[in-house]
Phi, psi and omega in degrees: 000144187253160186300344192275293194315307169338304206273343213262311180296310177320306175293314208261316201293001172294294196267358177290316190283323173287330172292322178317298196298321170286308148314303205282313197280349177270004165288296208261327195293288224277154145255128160253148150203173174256169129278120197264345181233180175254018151342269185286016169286172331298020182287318189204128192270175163347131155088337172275152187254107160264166169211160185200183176219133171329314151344329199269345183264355172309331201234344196203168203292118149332133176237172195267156225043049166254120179271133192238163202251135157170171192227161222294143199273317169249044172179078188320342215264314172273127207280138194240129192244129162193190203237118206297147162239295171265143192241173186270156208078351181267177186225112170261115191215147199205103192279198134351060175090343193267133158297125165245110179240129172065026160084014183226137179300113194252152188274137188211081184275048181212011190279133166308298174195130182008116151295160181242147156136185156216164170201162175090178014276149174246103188269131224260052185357153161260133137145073176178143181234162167288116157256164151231125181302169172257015177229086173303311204260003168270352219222096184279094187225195197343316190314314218239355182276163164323289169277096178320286205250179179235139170252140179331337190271340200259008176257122161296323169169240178211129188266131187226024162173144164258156209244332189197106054245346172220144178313101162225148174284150184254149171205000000 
C-alpha cells in the first residue's frame, strides 16, 4: 500500500467511523417526528419538532402519561404523537368530559381545555394502551379509531423533548 493511500485512510476513516456511528445511533436510539395538528396542544404545539429515544422501552414498561412516537393502528405508515391514558388491564371511561381509570377519576393538569363529551368504557387488551391527544377536543385518537388500542410493538419510543422552534422539556 503506498503512503498517499495510507494517509488518505488515516485522514477520512476518523469521519466514516463517526458517520458510522452517527447512523447507527438515529437508526436504533433516536425518534424524531413533527406534529402535523393541535391534537397535543397546549404540551405541544403545531408545527413543532420532537425527539425521544426508541430505547426507553427496551428494559421497562410504558407507563401512563408518557407521550409516546408509534404508529397510528389504522394507518400503519403514520407515525402518530399522543399520551399513554391506559395501561393494559385498565378500564377506561370518559364521563361528561372527566377520564376515569379503573373508576378514579383521573388528574389530568395538561388538558388544553375541559373535555366534551362521554366515550366508553374501554377495556385496555394486555400488551396495549388507550392513547388520547391532550387538546380532547381536536384529537382523533383511540376514542375514534377503528382500531382502538395501540400495542407495545407498534411504539417507537418516548417523546422527552421539543427542539423546534424552541428547546422544551416534555411531560
Amino acid at each position: 500500500m503506498s503512503g498517499n493511500v495510507r494517509r488518505w485512510i488515516r485522514e477520512i476513516l476518523p469521519y466514516a467511523v463517526l458517520l458510522g456511528a452517527v447512523l447507527l445511533f438515529r437508526v436504533f436510539i433516536l425518534i424524531n417526528a413533527t406534529i402535523p395538528t393541535e391534537s397535543m396542544e397546549n404540551t405541544i404545539m403545531t408545527g413543532t419538532r420532537v425527539m425521544g429515544l426508541k430505547c426507553s422501552y427496551w428494559f421497562s414498561e410504558p407507563e401512563r402519561g408518557d407521550i409516546i412516537v408509534f404508529k397510528a393502528p389504522d394507518d400503519p405508515d403514520t407515525p402518530y404523537v399522543k399520551r399513554i391514558i391506559g395501561l393494559p388491564g385498565d378500564t377506561v371511561e370518559i364521563i361528561d368530559g372527566q377520564t376515569y381509570v379503573n373508576g378514579e377519576a383521573l388528574e389530568e393538569d395538561y388538558l388544553a381545555e375541559p373535555m366534551e363529551g362521554s366515550f366508553g368504557p374501554y377495556e385496555v387488551p394486555e400488551g396495549a394502551y388507550f392513547v388520547m391527544g391532550d387538546n380532547r377536543n381536536h384529537s382523533l385518537d383511540a376514542r375514534y379509531w377503528r382500531n382502538t388500542y395501540v400495542y407495545k410493538d407498534a411504539i417507537w419510543g418516548k417523546v422527552y423533548f421539543s427542539y423546534w422552534p424552541r428547546l422544551k422539556w416534555l411531560k
